[in-house]
N, C-alpha and C positions, 0 to 999 in steps of 0.2 A: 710368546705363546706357542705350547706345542701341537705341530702339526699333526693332523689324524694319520696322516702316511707313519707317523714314529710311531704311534699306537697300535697299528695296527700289523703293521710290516716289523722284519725284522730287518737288522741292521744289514746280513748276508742278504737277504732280499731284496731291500732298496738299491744297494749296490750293485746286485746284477738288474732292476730296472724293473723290477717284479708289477705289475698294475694292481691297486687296490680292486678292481674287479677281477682278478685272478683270484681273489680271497674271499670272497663273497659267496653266500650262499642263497641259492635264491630257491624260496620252498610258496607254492599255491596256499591260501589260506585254508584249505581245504587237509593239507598235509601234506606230508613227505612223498617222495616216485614209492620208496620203499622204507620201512620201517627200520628206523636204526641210521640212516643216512646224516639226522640233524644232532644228533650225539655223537658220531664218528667225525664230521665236519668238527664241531666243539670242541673236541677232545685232540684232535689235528689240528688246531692254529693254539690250542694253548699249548700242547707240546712243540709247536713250532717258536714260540713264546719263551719258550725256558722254564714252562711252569709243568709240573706232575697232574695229569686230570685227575686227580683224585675225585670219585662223586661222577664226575660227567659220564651219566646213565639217564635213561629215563622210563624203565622196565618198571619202578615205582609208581612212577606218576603210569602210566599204562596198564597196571592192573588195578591201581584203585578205579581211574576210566570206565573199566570193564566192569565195576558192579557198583558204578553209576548211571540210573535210571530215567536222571536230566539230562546229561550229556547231549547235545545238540553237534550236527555238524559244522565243523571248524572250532569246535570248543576242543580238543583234545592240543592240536598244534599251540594255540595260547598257554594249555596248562604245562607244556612240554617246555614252550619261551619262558615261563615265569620260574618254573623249576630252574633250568639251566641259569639263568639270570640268576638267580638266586646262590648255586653252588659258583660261578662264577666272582662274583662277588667274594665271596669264602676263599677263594684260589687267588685275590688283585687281579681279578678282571673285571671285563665287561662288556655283556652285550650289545653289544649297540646294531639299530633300525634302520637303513634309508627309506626316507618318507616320500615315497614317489609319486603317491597318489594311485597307485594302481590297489589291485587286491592281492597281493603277492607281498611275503617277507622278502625283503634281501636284507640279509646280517650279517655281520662282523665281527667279532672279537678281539676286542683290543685292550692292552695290558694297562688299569686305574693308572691315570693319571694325575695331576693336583688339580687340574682344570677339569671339568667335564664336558660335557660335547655340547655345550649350548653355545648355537651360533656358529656351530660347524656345518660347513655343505658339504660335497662330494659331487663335482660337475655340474655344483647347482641346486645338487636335488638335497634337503635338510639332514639331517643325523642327528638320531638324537638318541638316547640311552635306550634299552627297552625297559616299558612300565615308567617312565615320564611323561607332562604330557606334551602332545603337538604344540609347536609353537603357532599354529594357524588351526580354522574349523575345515570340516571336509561337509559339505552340501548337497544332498542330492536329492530331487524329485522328479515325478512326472509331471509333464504340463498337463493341468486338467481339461485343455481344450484340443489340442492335438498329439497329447500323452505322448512326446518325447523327452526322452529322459536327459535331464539336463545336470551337470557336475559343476560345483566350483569346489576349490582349496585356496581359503580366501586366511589371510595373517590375520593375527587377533584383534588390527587396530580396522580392519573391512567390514561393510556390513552389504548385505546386497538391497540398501534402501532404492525402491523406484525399477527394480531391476523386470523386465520385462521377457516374454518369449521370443526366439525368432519368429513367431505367428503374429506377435503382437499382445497375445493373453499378458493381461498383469499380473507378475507373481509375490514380489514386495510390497510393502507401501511405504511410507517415505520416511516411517521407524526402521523397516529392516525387516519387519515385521510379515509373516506370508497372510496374503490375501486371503478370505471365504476359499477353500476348493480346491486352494491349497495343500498338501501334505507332505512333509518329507519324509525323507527314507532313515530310519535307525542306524 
C-alpha cells in the first residue's frame, strides 16, 4: 500500500526528512490571511510534484462570487476547494483534507495514486480526498438545560444512544435519537 508521505512529498523531500506538516496548508473556514495564498500554495506543491499548474487560479470562481447574491460567509473558500479539486484532478492530482475536527482546512496535494486515501490517517487524525465523504458524523449541540456546547466526532458504526450532560440533562434516548429540547447544530 502506498504511503501518503510518497504522495505527497517528493522523493528529494523525503530524503532530506522534509515533515508532511511542512506541506500543509492550514486556511480558517472563513478564508484565506490573504487573497491568492490558497492558489499559490496549489500551484507550489504541484510544481513541487513534477506537474505544470496549468488552471490553478481562482480569480474565476471569485468573480462569479461577487455577483452572487447568496453567497454566505465561508461559502466562497468551499467554492475555491471544489474548483481547485477539480483542476487538480485534470493535472493527477489531489486534494486531500485532514479531518481534525476543528473548523479549519488543513490540505494537501498529492499526486493520484491507484489507492485513494480511504483509511489514511496522519498522526491519527483521518485524510480523506476533498468532496468525499467523512468516514465518521461530527455532532454538536447545546445542552438545553445548562446550554454548554457539547462536540462529538463519532465513526459511522457510533451512535450517541443514552448519551447524557455533564449536568445530567438527557440528551439521546436509547435509539440514538435527541430527546424533546434537544437541537443540534447544522
Amino acid at each position: 500500500m502506498t504511503e501518503l508521505a510518497e504522495l505527497v512529498l517528493t522523493p528529494g523531500e523525503r530524503a532530506q526528512g522534509v515533515l508532511i506538516d511542512s506541506v500543509t496548508f492550514t486556511m480558517d473556514w472563513t478564508g484565506e490571511d490573504e487573497p491568492g495564498l490558497l492558489a499559490a500554495f496549489v500551484a507550489g506543491r504541484v510544481r513541487a510534484l513534477g506537474v505544470e499548474p496549468t488552471g490553478v487560479d481562482t480569480t474565476a470562481v471569485d468573480r462569479a462570487a461577487k455577483a452572487d447574491p447568496e453567497l454566505g460567509r465561508g461559502d466562497l473558500p468551499v467554492r475555491r476547494l471544489d474548483h481547485l479539486s477539480g483542476v487538480l484532478a485534470g493535472l493527477g492530482c489531489t486534494l486531500l483534507v485532514l479531518d481534525s475536527g476543528t473548523d479549519a482546512y488543513e490540505l494537501l496535494v498529492a499526486l493520484a495514486g491507484e489507492a485513494g486515501p480511504a483509511g489514511w490517517t496522519h498522526e491519527g487524525v483521518p485524510v480523506r480526498a476533498w468532496g468525499s465523504e467523512r468516514e465518521g458524523t461530527l455532532v454538536s449541540l447545546d445542552c438545553p438545560n445548562c446550554s454548554q456546547m457539547l462536540v462529538w466526532e463519532l465513526p459511522a458504526t457510533e451512535t450517541l444512544a443514552d448519551e447524557h450532560c455533564d449536568c445530567g440533562a438527557a440528551l439521546f434516548d436509547a435509539a440514538g435519537r435527541p430527546v424533546p429540547g434537544v437541537t443540534l447544530h447544522d
